[in-house]
Every structure is written in C-alpha cells, then in structure tokens.
N, C-alpha and C positions, 0 to 999 in steps of 0.2 A: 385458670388465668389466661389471658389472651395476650401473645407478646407482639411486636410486629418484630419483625427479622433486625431493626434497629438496636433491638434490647441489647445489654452491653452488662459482661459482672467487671463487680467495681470494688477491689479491697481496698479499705482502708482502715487505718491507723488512728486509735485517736483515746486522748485522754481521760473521756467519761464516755461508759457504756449508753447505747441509745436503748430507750423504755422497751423495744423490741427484743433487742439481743439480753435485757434482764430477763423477760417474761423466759423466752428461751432456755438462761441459763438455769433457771428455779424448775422449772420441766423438766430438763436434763438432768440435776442433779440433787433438786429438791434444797437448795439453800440460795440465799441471795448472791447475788454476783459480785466480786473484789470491786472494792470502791475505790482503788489506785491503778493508776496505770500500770500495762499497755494494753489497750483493747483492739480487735482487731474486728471488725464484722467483713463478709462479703455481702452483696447485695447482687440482686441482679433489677437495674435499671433503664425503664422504659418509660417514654413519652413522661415525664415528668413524675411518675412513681417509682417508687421501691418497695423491695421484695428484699427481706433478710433469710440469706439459704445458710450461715454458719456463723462461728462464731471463736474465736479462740484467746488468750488470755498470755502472757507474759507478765513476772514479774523483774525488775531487774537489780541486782544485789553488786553490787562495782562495778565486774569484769565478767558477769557472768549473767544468762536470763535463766528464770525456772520459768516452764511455760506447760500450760495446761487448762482446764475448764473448757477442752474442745467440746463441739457439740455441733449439731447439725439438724435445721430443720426439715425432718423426713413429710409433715405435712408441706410444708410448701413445694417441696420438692415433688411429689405428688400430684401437684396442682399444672404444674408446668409443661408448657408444648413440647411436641416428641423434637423440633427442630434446635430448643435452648437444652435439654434434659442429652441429646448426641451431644451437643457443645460440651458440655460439663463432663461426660464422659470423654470426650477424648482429652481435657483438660486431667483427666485421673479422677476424677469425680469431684465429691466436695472438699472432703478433709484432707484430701490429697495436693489438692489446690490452694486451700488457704493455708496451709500448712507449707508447703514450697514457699509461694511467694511472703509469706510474714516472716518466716524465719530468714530469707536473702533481704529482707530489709531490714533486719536485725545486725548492722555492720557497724555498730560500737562495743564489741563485748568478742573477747576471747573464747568461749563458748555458750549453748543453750543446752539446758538439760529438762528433759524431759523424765514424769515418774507416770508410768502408766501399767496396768492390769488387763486391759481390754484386749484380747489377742487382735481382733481387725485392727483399732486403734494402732497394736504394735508392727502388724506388719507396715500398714501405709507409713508410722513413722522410720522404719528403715530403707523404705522405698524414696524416702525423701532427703536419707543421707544419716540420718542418726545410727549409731552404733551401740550396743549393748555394754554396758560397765561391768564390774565386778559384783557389784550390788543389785541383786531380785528388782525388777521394776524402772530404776533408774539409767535412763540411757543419754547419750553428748550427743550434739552435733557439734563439731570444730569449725567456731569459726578461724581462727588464728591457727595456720596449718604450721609456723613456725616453732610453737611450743615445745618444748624438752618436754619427755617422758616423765620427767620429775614435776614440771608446774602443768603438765595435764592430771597427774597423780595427784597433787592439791588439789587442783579445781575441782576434780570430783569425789575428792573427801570433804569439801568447803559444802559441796553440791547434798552428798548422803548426808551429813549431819544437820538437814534442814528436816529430815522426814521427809515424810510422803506431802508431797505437795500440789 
C-alpha cells in the first residue's frame, strides 16, 4: 500500500462493527463478532481511504467494562511503508496502541477487566496499566483509583463470575 506522509491512524469508538473489522474478527477467532456495543477499530487513514490495522471490543455491565475480541491485522500490517509501520512502532505497536487509547476513553466505569490466555496479548496488557487478580486469566485496569479494597474486591468477584469472556 502507498501511503503519503499525510496518512494519519484514527481510533474510534462506535456502536456497530464496520463489515471490515467483522471479517477480521471471524479470522481471528473463527466466530461472528458481538452485535452490541463498544466497538473500537483503528484505521490508518489516507487521501480519502482507510485501512483497518485492529480491532478490539468492550462490553459494559454498570460500573464495570469486560473488554476483549482484540485482534490485529497482521496482513495489512504487512502491506504498509517502512515510514507508517516506525510510526506504529514507536506508538508501541498495534494492540499496544489501541489498547491505551480505548481503554483512557473508557472514563464512565470504575474499572476494565480483561480475561486473556495469550502470553503477548498478556504482556502488552500490563504494559498498558492492567494488573493481575486473583483469578488465572482475569486482569483490572482501575479506573476509579478511589475505591476501597473492599469494592475493588466486588468488582472483581462481579468480574470472575461472568466466566471467560
């Protein structure tokens, strides 16, 4: 792909997955993608096209988001000039990137929890502030740094009792 130095990534947030970031998520994970919000895709945006590089998924339960169905397009990513492909790396790369910034716009909820297996997957998500719980696989990000030890202790019994999500 040919970008000119204009190209620009662009997260956003939005209600119904784009036909792009489905195909993606069925590739990734071999099932259709959640048909409720929060969707997130990144793009990388030039001269009037887009380019879908990831992809990643929140649900949200009151005070709390379960967030997961990350994914990342390694073919596009492939595709792209050595000058966008240094951008994104020194951005932290892809997941590392949409992952910071979706989860800081994530600022109506007490905390995000993540349930993940994927050792890469796991590091980036501590790299980006998430913390390990008690529970195999299931990790918080705080948002509300306020909380007692006791209503973060709920939220993450609120959180394991959803299962693997």
């Amino acid at each position: 792909m040919n970008c000119s130095k204009e190209a620009k990534l662009k997260l956003s947030a939005l209600e119904h997955p784009t036909h792009a970031a489905s195909i993606l998520f069925r590739q990734s994970f071999d099932s259709p993608i959640p048909d409720y919000p929060k969707h997130f895709v990144l793009t990388l945006n030039d001269s009037g096209s887009e380019l879908l590089l990831g992809y990643v998924h929140f649900t949200k339960d009151s005070n709390i988001y379960l967030g997961g169905g990350m994914c990342v397009n390694t073919r596009a990513l492939k595709r792209l000039p050595h000058h966008i492909r240094r951008l994104l790396s020194a951005k932290g790369g892809i997941a590392y990137y949409m992952l910071l910034e979706s989860v800081k716009s994530l600022n109506d909820c007490d905390a995000i929890f993540g349930y993940v297996g994927h050792p890469g997957a796991y590091r980036i998500d501590l790299t980006v502030g998430f913390k390990q719980t008690e529970y195999p696989h299931l990790i918080v990000y705080w948002c509300n740094k306020q909380l007692s030890e006791l209503q973060q202790k709920k939220l993450i019994e609120k959180a394991n009792d959803v299962g693997p999500f």
